[in-house]
N, CA, C and O atoms as a DFTB+ gen file, in Angstrom:
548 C
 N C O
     1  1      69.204     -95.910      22.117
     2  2      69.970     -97.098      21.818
     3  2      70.339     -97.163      20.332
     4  3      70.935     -98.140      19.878
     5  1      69.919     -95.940      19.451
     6  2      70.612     -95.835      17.940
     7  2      71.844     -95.464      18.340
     8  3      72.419     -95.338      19.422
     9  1      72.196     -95.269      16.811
    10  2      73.809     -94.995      16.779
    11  2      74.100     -94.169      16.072
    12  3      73.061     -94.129      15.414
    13  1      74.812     -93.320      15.591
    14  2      74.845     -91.976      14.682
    15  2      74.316     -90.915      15.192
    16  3      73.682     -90.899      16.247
    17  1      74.566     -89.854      14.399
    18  2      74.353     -88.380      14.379
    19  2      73.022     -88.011      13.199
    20  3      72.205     -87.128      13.461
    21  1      72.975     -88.577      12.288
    22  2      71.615     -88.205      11.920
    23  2      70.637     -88.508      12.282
    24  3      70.832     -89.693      12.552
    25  1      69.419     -88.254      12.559
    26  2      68.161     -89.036      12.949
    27  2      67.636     -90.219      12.211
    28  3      67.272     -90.082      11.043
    29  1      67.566     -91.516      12.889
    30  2      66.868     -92.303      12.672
    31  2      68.134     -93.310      12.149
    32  3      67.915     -94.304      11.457
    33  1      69.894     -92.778      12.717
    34  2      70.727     -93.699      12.465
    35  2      70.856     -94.883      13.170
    36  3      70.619     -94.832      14.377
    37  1      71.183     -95.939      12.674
    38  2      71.945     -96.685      13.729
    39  2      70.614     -98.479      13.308
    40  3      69.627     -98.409      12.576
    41  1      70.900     -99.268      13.751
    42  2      70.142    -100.049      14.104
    43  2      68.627    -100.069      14.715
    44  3      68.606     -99.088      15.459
    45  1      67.592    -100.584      14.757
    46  2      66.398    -100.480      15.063
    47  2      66.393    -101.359      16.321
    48  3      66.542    -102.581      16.315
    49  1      66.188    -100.524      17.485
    50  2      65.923    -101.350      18.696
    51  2      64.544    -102.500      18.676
    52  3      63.364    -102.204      18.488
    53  1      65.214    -104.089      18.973
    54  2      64.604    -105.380      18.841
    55  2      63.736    -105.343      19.844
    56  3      64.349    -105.950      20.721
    57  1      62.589    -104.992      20.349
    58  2      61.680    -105.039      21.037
    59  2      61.705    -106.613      22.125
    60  3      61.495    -107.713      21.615
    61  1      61.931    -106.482      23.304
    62  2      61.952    -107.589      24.123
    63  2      60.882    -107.485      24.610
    64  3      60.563    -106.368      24.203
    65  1      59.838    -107.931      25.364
    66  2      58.847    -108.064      26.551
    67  2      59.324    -108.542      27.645
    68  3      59.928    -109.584      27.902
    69  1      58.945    -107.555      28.338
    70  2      59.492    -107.886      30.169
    71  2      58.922    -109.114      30.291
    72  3      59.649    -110.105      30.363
    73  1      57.382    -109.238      30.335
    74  2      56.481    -110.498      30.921
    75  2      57.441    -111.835      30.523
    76  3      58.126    -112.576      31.227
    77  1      57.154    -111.798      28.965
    78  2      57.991    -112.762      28.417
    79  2      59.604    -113.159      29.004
    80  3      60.072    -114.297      29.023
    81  1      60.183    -112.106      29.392
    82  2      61.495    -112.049      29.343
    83  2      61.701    -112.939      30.986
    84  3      62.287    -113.965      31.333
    85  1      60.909    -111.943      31.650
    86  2      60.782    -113.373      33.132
    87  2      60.400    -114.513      33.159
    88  3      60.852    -115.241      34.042
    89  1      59.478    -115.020      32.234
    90  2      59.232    -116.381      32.330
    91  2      59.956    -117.233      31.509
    92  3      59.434    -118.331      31.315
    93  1      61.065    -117.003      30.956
    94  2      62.397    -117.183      30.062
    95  2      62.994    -117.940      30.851
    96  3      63.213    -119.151      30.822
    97  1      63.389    -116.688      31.973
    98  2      64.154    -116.344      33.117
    99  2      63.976    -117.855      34.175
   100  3      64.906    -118.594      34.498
   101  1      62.422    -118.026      34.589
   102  2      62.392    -118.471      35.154
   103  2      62.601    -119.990      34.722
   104  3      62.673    -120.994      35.430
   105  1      62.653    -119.890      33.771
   106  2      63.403    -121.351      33.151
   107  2      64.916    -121.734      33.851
   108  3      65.327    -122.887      33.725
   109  1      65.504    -121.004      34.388
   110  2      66.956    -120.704      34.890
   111  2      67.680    -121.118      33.393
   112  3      68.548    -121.977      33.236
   113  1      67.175    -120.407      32.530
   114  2      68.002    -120.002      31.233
   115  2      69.141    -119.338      31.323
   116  3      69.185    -118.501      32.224
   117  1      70.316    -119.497      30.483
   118  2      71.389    -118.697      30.228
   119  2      70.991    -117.482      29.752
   120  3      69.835    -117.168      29.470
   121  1      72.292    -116.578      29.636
   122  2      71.767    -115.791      28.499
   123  2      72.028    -116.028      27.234
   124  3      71.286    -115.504      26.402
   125  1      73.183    -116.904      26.768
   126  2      72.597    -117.269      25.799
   127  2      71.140    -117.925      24.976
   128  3      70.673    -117.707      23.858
   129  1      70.703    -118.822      26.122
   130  2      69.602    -119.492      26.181
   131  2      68.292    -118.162      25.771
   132  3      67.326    -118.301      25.020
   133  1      68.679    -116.984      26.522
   134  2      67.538    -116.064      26.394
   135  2      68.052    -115.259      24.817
   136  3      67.201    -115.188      23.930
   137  1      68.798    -114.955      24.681
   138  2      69.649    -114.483      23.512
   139  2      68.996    -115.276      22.168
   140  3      68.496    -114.841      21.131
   141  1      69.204    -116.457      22.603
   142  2      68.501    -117.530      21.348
   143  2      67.092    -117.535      20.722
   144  3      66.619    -117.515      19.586
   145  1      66.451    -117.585      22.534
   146  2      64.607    -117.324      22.198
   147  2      64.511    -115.931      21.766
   148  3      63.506    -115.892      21.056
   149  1      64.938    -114.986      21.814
   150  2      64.494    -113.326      21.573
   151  2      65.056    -112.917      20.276
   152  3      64.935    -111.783      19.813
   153  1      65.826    -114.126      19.573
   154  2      66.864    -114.181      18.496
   155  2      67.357    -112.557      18.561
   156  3      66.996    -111.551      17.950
   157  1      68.144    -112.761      19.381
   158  2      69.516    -111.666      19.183
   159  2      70.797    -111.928      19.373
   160  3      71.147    -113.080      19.631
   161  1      71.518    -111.107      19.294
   162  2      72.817    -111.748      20.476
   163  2      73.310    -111.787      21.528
   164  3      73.401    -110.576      21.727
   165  1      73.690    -112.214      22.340
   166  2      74.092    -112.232      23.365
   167  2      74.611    -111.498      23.899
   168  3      74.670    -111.734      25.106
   169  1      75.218    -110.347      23.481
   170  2      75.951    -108.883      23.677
   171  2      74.221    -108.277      23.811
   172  3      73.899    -108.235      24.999
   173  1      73.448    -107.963      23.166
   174  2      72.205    -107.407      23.360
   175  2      71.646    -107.823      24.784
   176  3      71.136    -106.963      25.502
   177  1      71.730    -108.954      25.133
   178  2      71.290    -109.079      26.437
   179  2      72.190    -108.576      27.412
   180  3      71.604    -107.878      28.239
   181  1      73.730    -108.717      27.652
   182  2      74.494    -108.148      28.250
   183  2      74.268    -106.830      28.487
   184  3      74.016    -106.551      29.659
   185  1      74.296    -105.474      27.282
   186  2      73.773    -104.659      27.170
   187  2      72.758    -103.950      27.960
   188  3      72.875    -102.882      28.562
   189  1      71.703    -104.756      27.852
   190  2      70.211    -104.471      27.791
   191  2      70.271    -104.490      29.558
   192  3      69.569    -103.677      30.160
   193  1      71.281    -105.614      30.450
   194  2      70.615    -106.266      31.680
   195  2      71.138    -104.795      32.409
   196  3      70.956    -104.744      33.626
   197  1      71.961    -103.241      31.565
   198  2      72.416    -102.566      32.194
   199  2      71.136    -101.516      32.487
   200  3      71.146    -100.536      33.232
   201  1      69.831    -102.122      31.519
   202  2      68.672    -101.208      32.202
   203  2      68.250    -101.355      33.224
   204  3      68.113    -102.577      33.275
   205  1      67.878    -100.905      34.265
   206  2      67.142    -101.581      35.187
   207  2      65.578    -102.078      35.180
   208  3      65.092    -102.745      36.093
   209  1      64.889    -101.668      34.056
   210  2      63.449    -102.569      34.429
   211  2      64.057    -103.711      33.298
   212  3      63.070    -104.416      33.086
   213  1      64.961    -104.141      32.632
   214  2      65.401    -105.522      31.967
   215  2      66.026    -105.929      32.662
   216  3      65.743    -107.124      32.578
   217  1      67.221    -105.779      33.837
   218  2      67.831    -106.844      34.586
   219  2      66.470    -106.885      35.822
   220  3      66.221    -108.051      36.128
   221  1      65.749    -106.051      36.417
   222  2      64.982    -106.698      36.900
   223  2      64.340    -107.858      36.977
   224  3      64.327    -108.803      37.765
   225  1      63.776    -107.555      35.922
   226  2      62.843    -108.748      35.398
   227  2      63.771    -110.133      34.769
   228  3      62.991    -111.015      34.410
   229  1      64.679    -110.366      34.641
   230  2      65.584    -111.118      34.465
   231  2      66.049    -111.712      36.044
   232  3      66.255    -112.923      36.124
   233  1      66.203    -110.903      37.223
   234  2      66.243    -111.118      38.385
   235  2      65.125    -111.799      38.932
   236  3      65.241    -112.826      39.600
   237  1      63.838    -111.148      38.614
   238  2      62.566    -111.336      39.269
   239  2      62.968    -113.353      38.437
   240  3      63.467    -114.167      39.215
   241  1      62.665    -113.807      36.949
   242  2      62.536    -114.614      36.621
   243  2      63.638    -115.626      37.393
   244  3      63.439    -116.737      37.885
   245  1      64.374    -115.152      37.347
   246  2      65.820    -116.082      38.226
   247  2      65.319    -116.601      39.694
   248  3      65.385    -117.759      40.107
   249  1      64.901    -115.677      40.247
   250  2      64.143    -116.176      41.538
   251  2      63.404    -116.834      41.867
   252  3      63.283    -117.375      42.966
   253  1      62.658    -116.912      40.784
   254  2      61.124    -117.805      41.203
   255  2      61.852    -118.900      40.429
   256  3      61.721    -119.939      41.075
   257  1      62.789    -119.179      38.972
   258  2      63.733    -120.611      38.875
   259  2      64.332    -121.352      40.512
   260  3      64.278    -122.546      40.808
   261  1      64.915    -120.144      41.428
   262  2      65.146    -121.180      42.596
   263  2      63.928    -121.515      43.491
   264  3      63.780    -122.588      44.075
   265  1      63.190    -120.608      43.524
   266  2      61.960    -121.057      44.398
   267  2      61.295    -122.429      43.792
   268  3      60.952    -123.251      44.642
   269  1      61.108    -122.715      42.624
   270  2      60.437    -123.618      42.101
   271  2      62.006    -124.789      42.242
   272  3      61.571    -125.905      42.525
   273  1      63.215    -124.815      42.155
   274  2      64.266    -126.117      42.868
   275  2      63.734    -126.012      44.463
   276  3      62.903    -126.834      44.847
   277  1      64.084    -125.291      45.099
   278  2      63.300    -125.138      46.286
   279  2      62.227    -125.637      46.748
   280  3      62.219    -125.977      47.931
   281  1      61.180    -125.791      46.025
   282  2      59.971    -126.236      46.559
   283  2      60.728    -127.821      46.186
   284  3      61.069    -128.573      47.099
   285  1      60.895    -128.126      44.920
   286  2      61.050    -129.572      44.450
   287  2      62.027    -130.317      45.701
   288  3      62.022    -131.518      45.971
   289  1      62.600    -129.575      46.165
   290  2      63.662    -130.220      47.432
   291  2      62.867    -130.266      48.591
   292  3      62.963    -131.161      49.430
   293  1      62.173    -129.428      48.649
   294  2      61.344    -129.904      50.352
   295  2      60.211    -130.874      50.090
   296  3      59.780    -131.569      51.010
   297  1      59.728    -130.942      48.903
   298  2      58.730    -132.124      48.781
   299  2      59.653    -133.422      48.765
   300  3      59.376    -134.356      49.518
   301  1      60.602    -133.476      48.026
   302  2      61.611    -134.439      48.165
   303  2      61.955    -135.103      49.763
   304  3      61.936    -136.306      50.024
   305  1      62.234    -134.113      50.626
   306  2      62.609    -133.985      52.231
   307  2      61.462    -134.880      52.893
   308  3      61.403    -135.894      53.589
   309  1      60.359    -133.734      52.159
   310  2      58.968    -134.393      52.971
   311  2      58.545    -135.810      52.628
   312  3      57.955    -136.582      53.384
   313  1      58.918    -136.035      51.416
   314  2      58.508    -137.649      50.852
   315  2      59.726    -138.590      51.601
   316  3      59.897    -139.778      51.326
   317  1      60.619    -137.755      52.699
   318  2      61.364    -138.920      53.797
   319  2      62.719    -139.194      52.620
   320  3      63.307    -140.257      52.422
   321  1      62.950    -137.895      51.973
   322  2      64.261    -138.314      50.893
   323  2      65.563    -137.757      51.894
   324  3      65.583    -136.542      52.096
   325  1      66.528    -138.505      52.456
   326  2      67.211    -138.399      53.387
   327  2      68.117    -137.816      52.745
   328  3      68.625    -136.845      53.305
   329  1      68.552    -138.147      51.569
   330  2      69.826    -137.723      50.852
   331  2      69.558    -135.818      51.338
   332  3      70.135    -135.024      52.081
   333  1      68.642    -135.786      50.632
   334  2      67.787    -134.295      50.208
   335  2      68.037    -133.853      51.478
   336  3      68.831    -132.913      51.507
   337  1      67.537    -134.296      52.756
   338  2      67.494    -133.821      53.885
   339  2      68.507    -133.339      54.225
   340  3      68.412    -132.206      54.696
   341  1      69.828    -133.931      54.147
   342  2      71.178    -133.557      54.585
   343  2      71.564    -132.425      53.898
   344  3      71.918    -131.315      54.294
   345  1      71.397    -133.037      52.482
   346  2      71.959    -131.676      51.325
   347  2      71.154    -130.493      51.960
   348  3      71.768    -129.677      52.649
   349  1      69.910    -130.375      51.775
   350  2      68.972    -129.593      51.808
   351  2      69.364    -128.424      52.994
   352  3      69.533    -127.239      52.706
   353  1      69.487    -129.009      54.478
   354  2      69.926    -128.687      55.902
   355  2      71.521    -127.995      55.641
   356  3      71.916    -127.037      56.305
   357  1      72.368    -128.676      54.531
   358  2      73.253    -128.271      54.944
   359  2      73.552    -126.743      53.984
   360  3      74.213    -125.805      54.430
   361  1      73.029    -126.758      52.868
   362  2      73.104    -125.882      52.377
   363  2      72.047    -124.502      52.995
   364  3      72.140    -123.342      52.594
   365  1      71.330    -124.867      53.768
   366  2      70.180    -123.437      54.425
   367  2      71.188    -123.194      55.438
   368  3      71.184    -122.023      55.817
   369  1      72.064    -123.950      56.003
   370  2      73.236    -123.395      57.199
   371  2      74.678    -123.165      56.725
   372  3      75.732    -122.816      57.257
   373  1      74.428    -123.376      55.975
   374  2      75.881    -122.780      54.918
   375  2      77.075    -123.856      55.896
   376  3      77.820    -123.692      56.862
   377  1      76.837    -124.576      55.302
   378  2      77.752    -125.900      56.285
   379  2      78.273    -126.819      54.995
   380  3      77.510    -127.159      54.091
   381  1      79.440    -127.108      55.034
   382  2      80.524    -128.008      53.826
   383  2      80.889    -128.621      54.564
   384  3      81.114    -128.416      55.757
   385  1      81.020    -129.625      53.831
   386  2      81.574    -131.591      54.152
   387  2      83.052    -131.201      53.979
   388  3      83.487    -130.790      52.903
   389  1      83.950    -131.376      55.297
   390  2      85.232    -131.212      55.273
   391  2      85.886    -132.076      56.845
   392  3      85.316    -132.178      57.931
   393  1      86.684    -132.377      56.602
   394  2      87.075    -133.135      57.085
   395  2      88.806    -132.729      57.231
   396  3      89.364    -132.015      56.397
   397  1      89.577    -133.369      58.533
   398  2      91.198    -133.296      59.081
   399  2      91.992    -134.531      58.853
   400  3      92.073    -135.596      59.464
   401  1      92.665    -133.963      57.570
   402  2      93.423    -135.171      58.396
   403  2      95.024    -134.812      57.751
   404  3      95.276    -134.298      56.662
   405  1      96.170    -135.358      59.021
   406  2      97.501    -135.154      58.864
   407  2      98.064    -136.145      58.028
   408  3      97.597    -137.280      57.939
   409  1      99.158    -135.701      57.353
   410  2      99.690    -136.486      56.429
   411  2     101.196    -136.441      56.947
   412  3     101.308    -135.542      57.781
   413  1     102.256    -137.046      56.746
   414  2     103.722    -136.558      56.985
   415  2     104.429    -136.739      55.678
   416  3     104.531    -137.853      55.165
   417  1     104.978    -135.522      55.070
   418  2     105.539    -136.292      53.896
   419  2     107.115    -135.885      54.040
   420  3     107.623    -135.347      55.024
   421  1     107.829    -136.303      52.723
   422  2     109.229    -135.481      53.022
   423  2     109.493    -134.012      53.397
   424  3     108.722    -133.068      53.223
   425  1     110.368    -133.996      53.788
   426  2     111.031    -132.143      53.582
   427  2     111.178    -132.135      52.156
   428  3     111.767    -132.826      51.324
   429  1     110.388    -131.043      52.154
   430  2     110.633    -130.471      50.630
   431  2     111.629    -129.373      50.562
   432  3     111.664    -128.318      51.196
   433  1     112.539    -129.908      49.537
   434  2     114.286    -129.263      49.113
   435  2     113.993    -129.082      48.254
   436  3     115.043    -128.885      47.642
   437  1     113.338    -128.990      47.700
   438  2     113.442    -128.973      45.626
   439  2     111.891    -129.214      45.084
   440  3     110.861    -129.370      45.740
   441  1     112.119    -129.184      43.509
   442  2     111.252    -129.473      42.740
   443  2     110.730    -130.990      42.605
   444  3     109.605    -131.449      42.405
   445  1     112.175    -131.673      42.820
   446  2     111.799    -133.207      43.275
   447  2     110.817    -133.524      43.712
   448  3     109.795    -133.988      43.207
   449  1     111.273    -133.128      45.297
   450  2     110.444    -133.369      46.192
   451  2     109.293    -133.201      46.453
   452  3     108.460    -133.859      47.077
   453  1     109.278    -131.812      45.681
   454  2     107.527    -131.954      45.182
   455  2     106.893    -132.983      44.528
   456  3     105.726    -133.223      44.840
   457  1     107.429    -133.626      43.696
   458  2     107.340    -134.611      43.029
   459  2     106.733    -136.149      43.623
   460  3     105.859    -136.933      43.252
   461  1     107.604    -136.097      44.618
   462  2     107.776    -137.235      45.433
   463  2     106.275    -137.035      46.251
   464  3     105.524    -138.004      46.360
   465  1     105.932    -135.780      46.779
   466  2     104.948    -135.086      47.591
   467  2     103.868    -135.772      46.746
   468  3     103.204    -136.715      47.176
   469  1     103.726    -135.238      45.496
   470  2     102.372    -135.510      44.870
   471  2     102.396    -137.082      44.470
   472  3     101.328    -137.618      44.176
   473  1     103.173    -137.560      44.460
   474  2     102.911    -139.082      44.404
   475  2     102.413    -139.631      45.339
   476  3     101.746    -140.610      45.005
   477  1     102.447    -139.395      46.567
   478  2     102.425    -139.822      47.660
   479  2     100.834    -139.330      48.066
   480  3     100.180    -139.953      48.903
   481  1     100.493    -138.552      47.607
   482  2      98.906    -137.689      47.478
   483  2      98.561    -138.709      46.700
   484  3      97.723    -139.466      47.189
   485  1      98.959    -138.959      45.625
   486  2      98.136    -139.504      44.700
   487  2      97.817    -141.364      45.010
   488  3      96.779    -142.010      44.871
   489  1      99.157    -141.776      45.453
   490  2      98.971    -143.164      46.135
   491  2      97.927    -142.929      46.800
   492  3      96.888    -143.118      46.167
   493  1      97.749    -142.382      48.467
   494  2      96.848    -142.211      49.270
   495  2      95.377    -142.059      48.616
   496  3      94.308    -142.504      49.035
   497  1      95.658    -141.278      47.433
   498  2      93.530    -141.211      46.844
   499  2      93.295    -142.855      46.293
   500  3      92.257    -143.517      46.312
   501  1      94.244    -143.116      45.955
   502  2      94.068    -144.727      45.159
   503  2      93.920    -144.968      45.915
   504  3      92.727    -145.209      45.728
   505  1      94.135    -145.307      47.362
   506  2      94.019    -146.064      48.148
   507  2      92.568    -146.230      48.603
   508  3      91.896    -147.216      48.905
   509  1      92.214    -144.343      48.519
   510  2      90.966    -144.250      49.439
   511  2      91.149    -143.702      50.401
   512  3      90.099    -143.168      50.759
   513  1      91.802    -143.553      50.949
   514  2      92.663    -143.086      52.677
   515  2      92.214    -141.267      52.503
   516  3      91.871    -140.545      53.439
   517  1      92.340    -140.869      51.102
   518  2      92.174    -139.243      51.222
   519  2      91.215    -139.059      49.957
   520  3      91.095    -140.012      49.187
   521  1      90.630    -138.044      49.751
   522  2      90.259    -137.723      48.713
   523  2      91.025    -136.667      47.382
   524  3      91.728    -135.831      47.950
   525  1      91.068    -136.523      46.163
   526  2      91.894    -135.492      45.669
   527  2      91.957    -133.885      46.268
   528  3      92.810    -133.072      46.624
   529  1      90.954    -133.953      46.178
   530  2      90.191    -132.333      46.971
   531  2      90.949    -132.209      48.249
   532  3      91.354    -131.053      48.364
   533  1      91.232    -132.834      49.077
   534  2      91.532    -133.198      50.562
   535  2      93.531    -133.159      50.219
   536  3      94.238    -132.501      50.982
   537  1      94.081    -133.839      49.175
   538  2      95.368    -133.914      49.090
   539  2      95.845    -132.687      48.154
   540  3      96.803    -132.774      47.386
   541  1      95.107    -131.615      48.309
   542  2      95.318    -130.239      47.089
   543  2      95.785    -129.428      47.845
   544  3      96.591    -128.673      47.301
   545  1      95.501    -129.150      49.592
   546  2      95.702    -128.570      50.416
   547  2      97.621    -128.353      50.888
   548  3      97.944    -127.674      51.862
């Protein structure tokens, strides 16, 4: 990881610790965030995640960050948190809140009419009748 043609050119490789480097990780730190604690830069971590026992352990730490949201959501579930329950259920079945519904607007001739189109989207969210997300379609 030096640089040059003579021996001993280049920069002095910044010593990271794996151990350390996963329990960083398991903070669900950025890399900047990890970049900051190891004071380097952020290109060094980019770099570095192309080793494989450093993106490992950067992986390994990332994992046990969701296992530990994970646990916090099923105790949530279990303490009868309904919100949690739904979210929780719907995301282990890979299931999104979506919904049908028809609209009729003008024939669109032009740039106008587009015009006219998105007003008519946009009335309807004021109203409530649609959501923005829902009138993007």
């Amino acid at each position: 990881m030096t640089g040059g043609k003579r021996k001993g050119a280049g920069r002095k490789v910044i010593p990271i610790d794996l151990l350390e480097l996963e329990k960083v990780c398991s903070l669900h730190c950025s890399d900047e965030d990890v970049a900051f604690y190891f004071r380097v830069s952020v290109q060094t971590i980019v770099n570095r995640r192309k080793q494989p026992a450093f993106a490992a352990a950067m992986d390994r730490g990332t994992a046990m960050a969701r296992l530990k949201v994970r646990r916090a959501q099923m105790k949530l579930l279990e303490e009868g948190n309904a919100t949690m329950a739904v979210w929780l259920g719907k995301s282990m079945l890979g299931q999104r809140e979506t919904s049908s519904m028809r609209m009729v607007l003008p024939r669109n001739r032009g740039a106008r009419d587009m015009g006219k189109a998105a007003e008519k989207v946009k009335q309807a969210a004021a109203r409530g009748k649609i959501t923005l997300a829902e009138g993007q379609g």
